[in-house]
C-alpha positions as CSV (number, residue, x, y, z in Angstrom):
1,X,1.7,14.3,-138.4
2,X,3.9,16.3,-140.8
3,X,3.7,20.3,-140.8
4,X,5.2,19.4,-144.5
5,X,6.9,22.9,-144.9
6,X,4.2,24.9,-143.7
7,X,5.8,28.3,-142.2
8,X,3.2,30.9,-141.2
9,X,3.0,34.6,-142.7
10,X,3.9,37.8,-140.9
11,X,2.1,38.7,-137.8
12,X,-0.9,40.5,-139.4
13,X,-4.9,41.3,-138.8
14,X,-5.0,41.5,-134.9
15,X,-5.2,44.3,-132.3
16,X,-6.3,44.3,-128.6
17,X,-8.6,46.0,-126.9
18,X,-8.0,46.7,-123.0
19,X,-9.7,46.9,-120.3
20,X,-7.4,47.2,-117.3
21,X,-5.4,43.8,-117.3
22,X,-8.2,42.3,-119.2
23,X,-7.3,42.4,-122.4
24,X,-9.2,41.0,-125.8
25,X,-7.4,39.7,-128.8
26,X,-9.5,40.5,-132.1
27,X,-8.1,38.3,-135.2
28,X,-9.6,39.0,-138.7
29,X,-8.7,36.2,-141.2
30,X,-10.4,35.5,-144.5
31,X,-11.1,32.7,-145.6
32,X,-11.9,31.7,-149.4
33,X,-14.8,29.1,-147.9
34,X,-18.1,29.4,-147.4
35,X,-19.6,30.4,-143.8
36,X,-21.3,27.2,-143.5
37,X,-17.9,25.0,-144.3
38,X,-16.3,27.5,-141.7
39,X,-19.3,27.4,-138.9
40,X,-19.1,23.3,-139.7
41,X,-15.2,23.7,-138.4
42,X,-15.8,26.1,-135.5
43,X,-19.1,23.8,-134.1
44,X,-18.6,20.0,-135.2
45,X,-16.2,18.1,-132.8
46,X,-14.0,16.0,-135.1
47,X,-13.0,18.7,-137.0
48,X,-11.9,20.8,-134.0
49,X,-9.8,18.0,-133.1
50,X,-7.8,18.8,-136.0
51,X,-7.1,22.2,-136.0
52,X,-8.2,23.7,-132.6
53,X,-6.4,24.6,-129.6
54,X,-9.0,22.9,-127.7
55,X,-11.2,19.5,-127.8
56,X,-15.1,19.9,-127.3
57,X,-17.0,16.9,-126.1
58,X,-19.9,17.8,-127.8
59,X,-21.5,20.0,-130.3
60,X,-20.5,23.7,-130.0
61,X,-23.9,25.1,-132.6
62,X,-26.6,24.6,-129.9
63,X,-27.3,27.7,-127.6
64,X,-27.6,26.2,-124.4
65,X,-25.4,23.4,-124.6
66,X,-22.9,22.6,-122.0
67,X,-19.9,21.3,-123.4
68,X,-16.4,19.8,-121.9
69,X,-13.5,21.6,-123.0
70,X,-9.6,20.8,-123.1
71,X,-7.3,22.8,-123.8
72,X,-4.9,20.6,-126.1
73,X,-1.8,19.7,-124.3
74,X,-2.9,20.2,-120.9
75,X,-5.1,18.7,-118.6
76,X,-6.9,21.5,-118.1
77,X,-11.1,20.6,-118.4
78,X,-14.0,23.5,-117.8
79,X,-17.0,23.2,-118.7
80,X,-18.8,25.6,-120.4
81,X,-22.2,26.7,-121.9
82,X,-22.6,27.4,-125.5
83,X,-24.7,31.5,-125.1
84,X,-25.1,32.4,-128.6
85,X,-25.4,30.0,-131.5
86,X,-26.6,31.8,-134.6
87,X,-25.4,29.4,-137.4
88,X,-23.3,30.4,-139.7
89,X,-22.7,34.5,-138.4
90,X,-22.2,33.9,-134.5
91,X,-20.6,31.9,-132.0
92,X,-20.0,32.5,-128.6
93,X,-18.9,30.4,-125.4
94,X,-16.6,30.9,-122.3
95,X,-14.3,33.9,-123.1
96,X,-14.9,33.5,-126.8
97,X,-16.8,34.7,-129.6
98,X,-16.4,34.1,-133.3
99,X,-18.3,35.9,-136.2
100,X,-18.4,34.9,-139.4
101,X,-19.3,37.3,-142.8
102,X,-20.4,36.0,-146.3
103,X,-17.5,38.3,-148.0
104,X,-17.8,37.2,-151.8
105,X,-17.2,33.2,-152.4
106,X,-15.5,33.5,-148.8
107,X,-15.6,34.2,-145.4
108,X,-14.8,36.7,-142.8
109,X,-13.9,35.5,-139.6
110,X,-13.0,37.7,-136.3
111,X,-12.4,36.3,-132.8
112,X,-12.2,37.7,-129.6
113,X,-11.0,36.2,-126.9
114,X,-10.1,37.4,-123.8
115,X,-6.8,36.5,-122.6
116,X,-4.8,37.5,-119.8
117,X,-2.2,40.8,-120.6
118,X,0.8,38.8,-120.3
119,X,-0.2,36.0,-122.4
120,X,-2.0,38.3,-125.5
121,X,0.7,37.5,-127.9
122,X,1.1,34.2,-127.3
123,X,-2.4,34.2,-127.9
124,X,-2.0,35.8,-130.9
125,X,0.3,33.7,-132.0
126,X,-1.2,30.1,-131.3
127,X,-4.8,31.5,-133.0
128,X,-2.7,33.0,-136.2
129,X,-1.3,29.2,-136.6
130,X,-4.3,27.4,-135.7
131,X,-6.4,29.4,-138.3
132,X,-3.8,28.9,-140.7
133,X,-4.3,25.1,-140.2
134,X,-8.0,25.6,-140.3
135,X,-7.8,26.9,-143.7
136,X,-5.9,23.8,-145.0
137,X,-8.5,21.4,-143.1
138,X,-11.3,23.1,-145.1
139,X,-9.5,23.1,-148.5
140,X,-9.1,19.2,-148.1
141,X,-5.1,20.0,-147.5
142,X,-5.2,19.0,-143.6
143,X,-1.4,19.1,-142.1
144,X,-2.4,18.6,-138.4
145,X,-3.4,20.5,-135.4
146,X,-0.2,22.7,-134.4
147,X,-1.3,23.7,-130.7
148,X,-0.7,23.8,-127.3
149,X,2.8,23.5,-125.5
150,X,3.8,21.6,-128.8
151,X,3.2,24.7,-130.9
152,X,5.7,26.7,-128.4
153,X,8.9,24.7,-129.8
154,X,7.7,25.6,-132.9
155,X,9.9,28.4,-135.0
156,X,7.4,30.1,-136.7
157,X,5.3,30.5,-133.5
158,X,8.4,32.2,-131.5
159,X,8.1,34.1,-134.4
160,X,4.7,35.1,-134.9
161,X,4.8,35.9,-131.1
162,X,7.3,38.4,-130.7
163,X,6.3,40.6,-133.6
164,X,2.7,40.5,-132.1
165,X,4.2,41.0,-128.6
166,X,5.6,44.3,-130.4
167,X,2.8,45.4,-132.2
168,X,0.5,44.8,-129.0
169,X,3.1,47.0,-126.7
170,X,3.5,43.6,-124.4
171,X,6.8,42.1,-123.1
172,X,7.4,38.2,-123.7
173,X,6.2,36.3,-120.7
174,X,8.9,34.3,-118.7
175,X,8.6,30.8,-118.7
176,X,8.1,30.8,-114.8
């Protein structure tokens, strides 16, 4: 699928907050939809598929649900149970947790997610895109899931994840 000439912004509405070498990325993004079209993307399966950085094999809104997940481009499978469900404010599962606030006609949205030190701006990085392309799935302007080791060869994530590698303090990670 075409990007079309979607380039992201500036690296913008993230920090970290550390605890020793685990480290949590917090990304703030609003969004001009409403929670429930938002939750609807973060929960339901298909749409995941198109802008996530991960596939679900089943529905993320139940508390209590175990669900397959893949991180796109690898063949990396966990499964994971789904411990907080509160539809459309909070989500949480494996090392994430999303919130979502009626602000207006739109949404708030903050992640954490709990990422390894070294990897914390690529992170940043891959989440800034993929919300990006969330935006544009909800607004009926889909231009395909940018993840994964695809996402690395692409410009405007090298980008995105050096200025958050120097607003986060963080070296780039070798490729080793």
């Amino acid at each position: 699928m075409s990007h079309g000439n979607y380039m992201p912004g500036p690296a913008a509405g993230a920090e970290v907050r550390k605890d020793g070498e685990k480290w949590t990325l917090v990304l703030v993004r609003q969004l001009r939809h409403a929670p429930e079209k938002v939750w609807h993307a973060l929960t339901d399966p298909a749409q995941l598929r198109e802008w996530a950085p991960f596939d679900a094999d089943g529905e993320l809104g139940k508390a209590g649900a175990t669900v397959k997940i893949t991180w796109f481009g690898t063949p990396t499978t966990f499964e994971t149970k789904v411990t907080r469900a509160d539809a459309p404010k909070v989500l949480e599962f494996s090392d994430i947790r999303w919130e979502l606030e009626a602000v207006g006609n739109g949404t708030r949205l903050t992640l954490w997610h709990s990422i390894d030190r070294r990897y914390i701006s690529w992170g940043a990085a891959g989440w800034h895109i993929c919300l990006d392309v969330l935006d544009r799935l909800i607004e009926g302007q889909p231009i395909g899931r940018i993840a994964g080791p695809a996402a690395m060869q692409f410009e405007g994530w090298q980008r995105l994840s050096a200025e958050y590698g120097k607003q986060f303090g963080v070296e780039k990670p070798s490729w080793s």
